[in-house]
C-alpha positions in Angstrom: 219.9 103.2 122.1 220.7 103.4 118.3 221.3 99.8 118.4 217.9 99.1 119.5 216.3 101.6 117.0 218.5 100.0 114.0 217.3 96.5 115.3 213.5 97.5 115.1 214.6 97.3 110.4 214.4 93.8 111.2 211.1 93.2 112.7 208.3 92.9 110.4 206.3 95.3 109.5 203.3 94.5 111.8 205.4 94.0 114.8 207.4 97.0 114.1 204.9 99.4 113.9 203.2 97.8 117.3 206.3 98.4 118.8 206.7 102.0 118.1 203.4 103.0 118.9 202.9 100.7 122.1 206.5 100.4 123.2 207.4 104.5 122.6 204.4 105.7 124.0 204.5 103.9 127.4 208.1 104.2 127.6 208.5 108.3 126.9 205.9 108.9 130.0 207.8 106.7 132.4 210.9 107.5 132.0 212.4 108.8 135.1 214.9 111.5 133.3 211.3 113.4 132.3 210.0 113.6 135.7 210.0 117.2 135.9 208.6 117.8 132.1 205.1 118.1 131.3 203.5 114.4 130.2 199.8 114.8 129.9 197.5 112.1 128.1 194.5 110.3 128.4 194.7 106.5 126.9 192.3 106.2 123.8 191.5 102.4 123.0 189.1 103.0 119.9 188.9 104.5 116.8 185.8 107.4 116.9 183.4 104.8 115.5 184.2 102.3 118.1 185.6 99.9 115.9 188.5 98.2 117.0 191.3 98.6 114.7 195.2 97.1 114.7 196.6 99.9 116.4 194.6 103.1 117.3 194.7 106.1 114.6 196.3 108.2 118.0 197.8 106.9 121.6 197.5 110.2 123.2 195.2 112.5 123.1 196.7 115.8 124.5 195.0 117.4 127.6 196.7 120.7 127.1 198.3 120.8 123.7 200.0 124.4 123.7 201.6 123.3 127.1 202.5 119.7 126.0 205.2 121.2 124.0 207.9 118.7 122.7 207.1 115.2 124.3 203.2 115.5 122.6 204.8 116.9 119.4 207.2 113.7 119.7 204.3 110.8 120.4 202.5 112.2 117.4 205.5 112.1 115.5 206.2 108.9 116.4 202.0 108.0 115.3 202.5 109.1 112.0 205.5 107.3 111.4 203.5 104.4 112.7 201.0 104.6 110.2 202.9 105.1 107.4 205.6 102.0 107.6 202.6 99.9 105.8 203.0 102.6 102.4 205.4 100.2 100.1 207.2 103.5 98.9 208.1 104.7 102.1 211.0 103.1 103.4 211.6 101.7 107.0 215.2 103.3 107.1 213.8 106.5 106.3 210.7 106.4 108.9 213.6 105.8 111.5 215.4 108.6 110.3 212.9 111.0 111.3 211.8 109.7 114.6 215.2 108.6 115.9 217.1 111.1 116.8 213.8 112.5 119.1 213.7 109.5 120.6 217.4 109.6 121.0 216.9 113.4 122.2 214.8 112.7 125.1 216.6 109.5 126.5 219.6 111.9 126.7 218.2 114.5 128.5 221.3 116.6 130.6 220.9 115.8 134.0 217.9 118.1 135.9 218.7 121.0 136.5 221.2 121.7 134.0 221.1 123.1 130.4 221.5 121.1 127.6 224.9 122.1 125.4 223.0 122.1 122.3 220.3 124.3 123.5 223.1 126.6 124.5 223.8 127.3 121.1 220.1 128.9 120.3 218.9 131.6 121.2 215.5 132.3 122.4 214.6 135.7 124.2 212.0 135.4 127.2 210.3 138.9 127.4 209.3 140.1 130.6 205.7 142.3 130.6 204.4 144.1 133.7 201.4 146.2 133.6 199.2 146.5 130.3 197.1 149.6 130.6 195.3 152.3 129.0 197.6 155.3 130.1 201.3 154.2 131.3 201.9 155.2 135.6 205.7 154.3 135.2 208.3 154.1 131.9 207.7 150.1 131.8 204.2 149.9 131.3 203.1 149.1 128.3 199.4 150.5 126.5 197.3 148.1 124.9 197.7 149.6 121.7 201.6 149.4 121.8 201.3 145.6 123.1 199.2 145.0 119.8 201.6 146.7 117.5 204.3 144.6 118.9 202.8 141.3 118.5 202.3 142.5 114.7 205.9 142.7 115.1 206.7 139.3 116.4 204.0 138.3 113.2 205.7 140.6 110.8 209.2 138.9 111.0 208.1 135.7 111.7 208.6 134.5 115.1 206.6 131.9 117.3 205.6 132.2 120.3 206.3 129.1 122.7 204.5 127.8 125.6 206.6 127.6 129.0 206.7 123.7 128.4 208.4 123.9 124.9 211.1 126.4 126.5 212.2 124.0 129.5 212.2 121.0 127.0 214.4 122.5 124.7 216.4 123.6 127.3 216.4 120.0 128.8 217.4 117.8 125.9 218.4 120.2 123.0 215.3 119.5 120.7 215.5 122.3 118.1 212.3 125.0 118.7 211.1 126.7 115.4 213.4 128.4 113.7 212.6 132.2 115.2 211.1 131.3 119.0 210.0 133.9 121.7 208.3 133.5 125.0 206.3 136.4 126.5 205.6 136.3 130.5 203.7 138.8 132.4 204.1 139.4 135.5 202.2 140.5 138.5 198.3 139.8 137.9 197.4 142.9 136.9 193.9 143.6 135.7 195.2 144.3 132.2 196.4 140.9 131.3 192.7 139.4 132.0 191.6 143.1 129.8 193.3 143.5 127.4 196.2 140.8 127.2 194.5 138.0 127.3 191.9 138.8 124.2 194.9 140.0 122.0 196.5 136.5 122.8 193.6 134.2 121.7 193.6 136.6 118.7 196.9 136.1 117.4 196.8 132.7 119.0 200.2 133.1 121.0 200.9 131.3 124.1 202.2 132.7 127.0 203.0 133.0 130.8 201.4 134.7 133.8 202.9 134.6 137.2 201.1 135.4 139.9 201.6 136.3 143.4 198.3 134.6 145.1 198.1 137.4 148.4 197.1 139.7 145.4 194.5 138.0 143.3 190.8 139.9 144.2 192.1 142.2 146.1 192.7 146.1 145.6 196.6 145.4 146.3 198.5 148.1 144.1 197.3 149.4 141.0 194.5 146.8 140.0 194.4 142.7 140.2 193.3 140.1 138.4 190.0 138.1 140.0 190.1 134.2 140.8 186.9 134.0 138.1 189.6 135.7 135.9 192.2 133.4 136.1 190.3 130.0 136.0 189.3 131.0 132.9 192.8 131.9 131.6 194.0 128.9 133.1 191.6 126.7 131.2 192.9 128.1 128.0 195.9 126.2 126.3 197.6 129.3 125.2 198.2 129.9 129.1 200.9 129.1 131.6 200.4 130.3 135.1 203.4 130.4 137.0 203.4 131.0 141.2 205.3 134.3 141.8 205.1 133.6 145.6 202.2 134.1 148.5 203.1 137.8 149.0 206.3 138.8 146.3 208.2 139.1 149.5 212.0 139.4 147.5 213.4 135.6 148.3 217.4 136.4 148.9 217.5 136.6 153.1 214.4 134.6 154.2 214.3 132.0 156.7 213.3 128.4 155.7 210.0 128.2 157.2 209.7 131.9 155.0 210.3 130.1 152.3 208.8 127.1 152.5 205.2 129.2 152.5 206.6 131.6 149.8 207.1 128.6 147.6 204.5 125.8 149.0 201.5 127.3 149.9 201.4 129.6 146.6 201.4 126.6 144.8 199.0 124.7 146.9 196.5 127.5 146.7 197.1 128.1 142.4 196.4 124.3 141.9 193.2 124.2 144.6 191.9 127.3 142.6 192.6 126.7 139.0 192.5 122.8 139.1 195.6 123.0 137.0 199.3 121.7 137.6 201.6 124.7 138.4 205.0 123.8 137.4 207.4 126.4 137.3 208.3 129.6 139.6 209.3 133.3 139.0 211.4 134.9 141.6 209.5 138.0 143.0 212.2 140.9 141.3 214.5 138.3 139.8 216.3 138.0 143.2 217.3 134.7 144.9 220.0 132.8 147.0 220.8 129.3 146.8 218.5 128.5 149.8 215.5 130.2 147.8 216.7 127.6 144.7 216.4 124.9 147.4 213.6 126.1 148.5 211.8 125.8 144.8 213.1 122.4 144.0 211.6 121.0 147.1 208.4 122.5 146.4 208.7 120.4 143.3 208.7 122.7 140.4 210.5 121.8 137.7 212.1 125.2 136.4 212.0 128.9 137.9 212.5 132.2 135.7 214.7 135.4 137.0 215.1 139.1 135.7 218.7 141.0 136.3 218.6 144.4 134.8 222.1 144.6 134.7 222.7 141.3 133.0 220.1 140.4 130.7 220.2 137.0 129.6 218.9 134.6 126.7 217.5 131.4 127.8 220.2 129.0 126.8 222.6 131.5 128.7 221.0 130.9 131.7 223.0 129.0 134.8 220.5 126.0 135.1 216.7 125.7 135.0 216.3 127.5 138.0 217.7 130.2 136.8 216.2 131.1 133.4 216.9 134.9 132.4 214.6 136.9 130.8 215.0 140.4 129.1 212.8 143.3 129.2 210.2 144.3 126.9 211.7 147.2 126.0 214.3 145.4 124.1 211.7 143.5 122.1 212.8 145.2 118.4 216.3 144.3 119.1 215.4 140.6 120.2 213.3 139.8 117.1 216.4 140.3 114.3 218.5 137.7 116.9 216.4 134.5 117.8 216.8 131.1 116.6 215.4 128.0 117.7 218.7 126.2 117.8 220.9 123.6 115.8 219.0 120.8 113.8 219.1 117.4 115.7 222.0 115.1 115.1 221.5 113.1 112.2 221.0 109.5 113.1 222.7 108.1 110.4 226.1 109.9 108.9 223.7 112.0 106.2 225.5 115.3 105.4 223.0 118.4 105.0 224.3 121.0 102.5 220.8 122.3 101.9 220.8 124.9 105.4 221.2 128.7 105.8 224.7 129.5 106.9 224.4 131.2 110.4 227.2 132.7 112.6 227.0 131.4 116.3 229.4 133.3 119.4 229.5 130.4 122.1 231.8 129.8 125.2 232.8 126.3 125.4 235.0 125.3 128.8 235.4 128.7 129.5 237.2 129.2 125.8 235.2 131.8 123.5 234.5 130.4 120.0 232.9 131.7 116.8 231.0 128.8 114.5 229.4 129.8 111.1 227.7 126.2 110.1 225.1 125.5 107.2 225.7 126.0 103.4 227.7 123.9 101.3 231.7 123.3 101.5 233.8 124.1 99.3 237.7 125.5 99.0 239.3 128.6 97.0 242.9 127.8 96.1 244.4 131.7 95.4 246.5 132.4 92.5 248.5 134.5 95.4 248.3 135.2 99.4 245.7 137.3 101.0 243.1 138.3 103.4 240.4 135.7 103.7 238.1 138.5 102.8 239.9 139.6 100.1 240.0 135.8 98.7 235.9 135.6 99.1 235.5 139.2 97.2 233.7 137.8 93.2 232.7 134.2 94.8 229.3 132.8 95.7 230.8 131.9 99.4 229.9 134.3 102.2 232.2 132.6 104.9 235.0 131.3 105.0 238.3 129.9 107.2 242.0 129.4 106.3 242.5 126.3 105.3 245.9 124.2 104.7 249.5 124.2 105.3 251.0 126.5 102.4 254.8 126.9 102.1 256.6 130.0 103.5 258.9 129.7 100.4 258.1 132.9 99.1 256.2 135.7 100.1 253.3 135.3 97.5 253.4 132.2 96.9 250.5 130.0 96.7 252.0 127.2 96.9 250.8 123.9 99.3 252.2 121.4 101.5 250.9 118.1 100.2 248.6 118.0 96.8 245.2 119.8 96.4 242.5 120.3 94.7 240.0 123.2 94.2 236.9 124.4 92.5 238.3 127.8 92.0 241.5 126.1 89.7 239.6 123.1 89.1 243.5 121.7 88.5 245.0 118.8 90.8 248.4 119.6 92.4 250.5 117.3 93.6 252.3 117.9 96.7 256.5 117.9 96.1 257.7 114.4 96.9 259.9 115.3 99.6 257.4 116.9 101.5 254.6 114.5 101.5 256.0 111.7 103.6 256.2 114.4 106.7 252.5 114.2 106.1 251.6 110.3 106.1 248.4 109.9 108.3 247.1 113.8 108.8 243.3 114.2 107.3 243.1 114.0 104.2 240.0 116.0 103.3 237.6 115.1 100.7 234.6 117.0 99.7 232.3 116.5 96.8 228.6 117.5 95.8 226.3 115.6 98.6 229.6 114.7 100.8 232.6 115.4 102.9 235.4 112.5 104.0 238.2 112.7 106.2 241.0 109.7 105.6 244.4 109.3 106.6 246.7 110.6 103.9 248.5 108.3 102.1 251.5 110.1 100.3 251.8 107.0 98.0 248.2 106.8 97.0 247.2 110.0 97.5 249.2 111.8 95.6 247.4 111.8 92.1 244.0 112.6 91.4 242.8 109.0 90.7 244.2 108.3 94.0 241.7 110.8 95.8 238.8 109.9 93.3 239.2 106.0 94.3 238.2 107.3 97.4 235.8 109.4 96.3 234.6 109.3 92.2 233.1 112.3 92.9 235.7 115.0 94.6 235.8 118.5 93.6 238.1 119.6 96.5 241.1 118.0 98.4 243.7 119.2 100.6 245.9 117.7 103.5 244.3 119.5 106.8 246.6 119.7 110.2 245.5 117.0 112.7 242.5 115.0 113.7 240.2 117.3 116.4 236.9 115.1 116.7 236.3 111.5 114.8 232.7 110.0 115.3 231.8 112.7 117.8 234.9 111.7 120.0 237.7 113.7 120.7 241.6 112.7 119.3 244.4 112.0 121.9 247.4 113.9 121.5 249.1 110.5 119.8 246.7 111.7 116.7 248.2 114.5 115.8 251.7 112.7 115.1 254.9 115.1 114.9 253.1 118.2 114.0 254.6 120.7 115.2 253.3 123.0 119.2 250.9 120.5 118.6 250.1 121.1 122.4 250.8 124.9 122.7 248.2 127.7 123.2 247.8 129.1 120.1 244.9 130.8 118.1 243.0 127.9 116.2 241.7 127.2 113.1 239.2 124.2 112.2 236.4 122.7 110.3 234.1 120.2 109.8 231.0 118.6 110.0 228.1 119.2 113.2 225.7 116.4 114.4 223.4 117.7 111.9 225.9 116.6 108.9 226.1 120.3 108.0 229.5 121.5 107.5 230.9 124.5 110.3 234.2 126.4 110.1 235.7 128.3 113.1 238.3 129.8 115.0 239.1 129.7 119.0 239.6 133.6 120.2 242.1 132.6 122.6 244.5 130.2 122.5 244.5 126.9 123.2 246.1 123.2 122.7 245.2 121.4 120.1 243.8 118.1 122.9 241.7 120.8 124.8 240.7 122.2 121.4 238.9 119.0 120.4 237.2 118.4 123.7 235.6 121.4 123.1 234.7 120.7 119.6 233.1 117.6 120.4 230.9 119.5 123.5 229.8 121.8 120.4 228.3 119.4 118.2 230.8 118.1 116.0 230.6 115.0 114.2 233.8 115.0 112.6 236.7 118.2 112.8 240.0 118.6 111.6 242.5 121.4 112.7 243.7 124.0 109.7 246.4 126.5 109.8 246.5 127.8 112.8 248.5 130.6 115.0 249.4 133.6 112.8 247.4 132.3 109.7 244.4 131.8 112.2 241.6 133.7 109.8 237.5 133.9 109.6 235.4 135.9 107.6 231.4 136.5 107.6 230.0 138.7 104.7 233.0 140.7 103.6 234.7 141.1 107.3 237.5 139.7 109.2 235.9 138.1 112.5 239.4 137.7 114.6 240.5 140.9 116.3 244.1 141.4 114.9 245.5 141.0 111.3 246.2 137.6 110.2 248.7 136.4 108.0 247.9 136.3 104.7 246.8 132.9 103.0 246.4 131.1 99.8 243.7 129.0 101.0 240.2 128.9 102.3 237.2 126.5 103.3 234.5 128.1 102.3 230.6 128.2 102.8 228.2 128.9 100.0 224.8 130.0 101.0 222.0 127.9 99.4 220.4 129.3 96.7 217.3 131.9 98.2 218.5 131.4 101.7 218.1 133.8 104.7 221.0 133.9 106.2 221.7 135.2 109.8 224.2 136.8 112.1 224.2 137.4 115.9 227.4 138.1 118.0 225.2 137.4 121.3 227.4 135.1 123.6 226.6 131.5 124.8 228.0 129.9 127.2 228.6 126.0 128.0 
């Protein structure tokens, strides 16, 4: 697939930009892998003044925009690249650049029904609402005046809500939501959410979900219920999802086929008969299900189902597949909004580096191994006059994370002295490495950072041992050091031949590594259990990594976030760090929620 979107530089202009808009947009909608994701458009031929033009200002024009979610937002990316390849100061390279890796994105989807690994990484709360009402019956309902205070919350620290579709195509292909994303569902059909609900959403303009159990709608059944004339009109709206929450919210774990087969079928049937809209997803009546009720769903044809567990409240990218998305309760709204993010910038699609991001601290499981990434910022290293704590080495510095970095010799007890030559901002000296040292080295990273860039070559001990040998690889290097082994080189992970003679090479251990993500920003990290170096940079390249290198590892295995140790012993104390500087007026973030992969 990149070899087709690099081949579309060498069309012309004209045929180029046909292609995109002509090829792209019939392609997206028929591609199988998107079956199950909302595609909605109607073909539009003209311009508005009926003159025919090259290629038509828009191919789509979205039936349902809020519920379109990604693959709209992509097709009008993909028109406004179109119609700005003809500007002479707009390159084609860099038009590709930005629809590329969306393209890219959706052709890769994960297979239906799981979770995307880079969506894991994000982390967007779906809140769970019952009834809205004037005076609360029971401790979960919520009044109308609380509900408004709180979405003055979600506008206060700057979140955006997202539509049902925008969820399950992030979750799908690992498209990055907006930075701070939240999903609110409601469920039940309770008079309230036509009342008062539904007029505080179009005010705020925040989409959201409804699921509906259809034996309730107009009739007294509980505490109040929302009217078919009710929810046509919500339906209409583009703010709102409506979601089938069985015929009669009979709990699903125990029933018989033909039970479920009407639980899930005919509530469906009778939604879209009704409201005259598609309904695409299902919410478990009480969060409960077995894996004949999962079967049940599929075959009804929906294409993702939401659950509740009190006991183990989940994140969306935490949940076990599509059919399972967890939600949390909206009582835990004011701790949600200081933890969401919308997930890991797309991979570049050339090698670009990106030094320009907030650093952010991510907790992830990867192959059943519990990680901690801190990515974003801009690299650096801090060579110690003498050995220490890593947060002790950060303490006066710009940097607000850092890792241990390189090999340093157990000599003496202080000393700061390296195995193989380096070079660091903090000294701003080069230091060779001791010439009967270095040859041990011959063919371990080298690494190489400077201002806009980061490169990892095989160490040389002839060539690399003075600082015109480093700056003939790169004029512009401010730091250098000789890292461990080879993890992850162009997104593929190293054999154990990689890592040469160095030393339980194999062994579980506690790890140390760096390098640089999909995105081209720079992350740091450290495994909280052991494991071998091979397994280590599997994992590594499941997490996003473009490019990673193992450090100092085992007892030296160190990471600190904003003044504290992250590993959950004392480390031995090192003379070196790689280091992440915050960019100038960033907000930086910090969660310790868990993801798993």
């Amino acid at each position: 697939m990149r070899a087709l979107i690099k081949a579309l530089a060498k069309y012309q202009v004209r045929n180029c930009k046909v292609l995109l808009i002509s090829g792209l947009a019939t392609l997206l909608p028929l591609y199988s892998g998107f079956s199950n994701l909302a595609w909605a458009y109607e073909p539009s031929t003209e311009n508005p003044t009926g003159t025919p033009t090259e290629v038509a200002p828009t191919p789509c024009q979205p039936i349902r925009s809020a519920q379109a979610g990604g693959l709209t937002r992509f097709v009008n990316d993909v028109t406004q690249t179109a119609t700005l390849i003809e500007q002479p100061a707009i390159g084609m390279g860099t038009l590709l650049e930005q629809v590329a890796p969306q393209m890219l994105a959706y052709l890769n989807a994960s297979p239906f029904p799981e979770i995307n690994q880079r969506a894991r990484l994000a982390r967007v709360p779906v809140i769970m609402y019952h009834d809205i009402l004037p005076e609360k019956k029971v401790f979960f309902d919520v009044t109308p005046e609380e509900f408004e205070q709180r979405l003055k919350l979600i506008q206060q620290k700057g979140l955006t809500p997202i539509s049902m579709d925008q969820l399950v195509t992030h979750l799908r292909t690992g498209l990055p939501l907006p930075e701070k994303p939240i999903l609110l569902t409601f469920d039940d059909g309770y008079s309230g959410h036509y009342e008062y609900v539904y007029p505080l959403l179009k005010k705020y303009n925040y989409p959201a979900l409804f699921a509906i159990y259809t034996a309730k709608v107009g009739k007294q059944m509980g505490r109040s219920s929302l009217t078919w004339e009710q929810l046509r009109e919500m339906a209409k709206d583009p703010l709102i999802t409506i979601s089938s929450h069985s015929v009669s919210h009979k709990v699903m774990e125990g029933l018989t086929p033909d039970e479920l087969a009407i639980e899930t079928q005919e509530s469906k049937r009778l939604l879209e008969m009704e409201l005259g809209v598609p309904i695409r997803y299902f919410t478990y009546p009480e969060g409960k299900y077995d894996t004949q009720a999962v079967e049940a769903v599929k075959q009804a044809g929906y294409a993702a189902a939401l659950t509740m567990d009190d006991n183990n409240e989940k994140l969306a990218g935490q949940s076990d597949n599509l059919f399972a998305i967890g939600r949390v309760g909206q009582s835990r709204l004011a701790e949600m909004v200081d933890v969401v993010w919308g997930g890991p910038k797309l991979p570049a699609f050339s090698q670009a580096f990106d030094f320009s991001s907030p650093v952010v601290r991510t907790n992830t499981t990867v192959d059943n191994t519990p990680f901690i990434f801190i990515s974003g910022g801009k690299p650096m290293t801090i060579h110690a006059k003498t050995r220490d704590q890593v947060p002790k080495i950060l303490e006066g510095t710009e940097a607000i994370a850092a890792v241990d970095g390189g090999f340093f010799s157990l000599e003496f007890l202080d000393s700061n002295a390296m195995l193989g030559p380096v070079l660091s901002q903090s000294e701003g000296e080069f230091i060779p490495g001791k010439r009967g040292e270095i040859p041990f080295l011959a063919k371990r990273p080298l690494v190489l950072i400077g201002p806009k860039s980061v490169k990892f070559v095989p160490f040389d001990y002839i060539k690399h041992n003075t600082l015109e040998g480093i700056q003939a690889e790169m004029p512009d290097v401010t730091d250098a050091f000789v890292a461990a082994g080879w993890l992850v080189e162009n997104e593929q992970p190293q054999p154990i031949e990689r890592f040469g003679r160095l030393y339980s090479v194999n062994e579980l251990r506690h790890r140390a590594f760096w390098g640089i993500n999909q995105a081209g920003q720079p992350q740091i990290g450290v495994s909280q259990e052991p494991i071998g170096s091979v397994d280590l940079g599997a994992a590594l390249a499941k997490a996003g990594f473009r490019d990673a290198v193992m450090l100092d590892s085992g007892a030296s295995t160190s990471l600190a976030y904003k003044g504290a140790s992250l590993v959950g012993y004392t480390p031995r104390p090192v003379p070196h760090v790689v280091a992440l500087v915050p960019p100038a007026g960033a907000l930086n973030a910090s969660c310790a929620l868990v993801s798993s992969r």
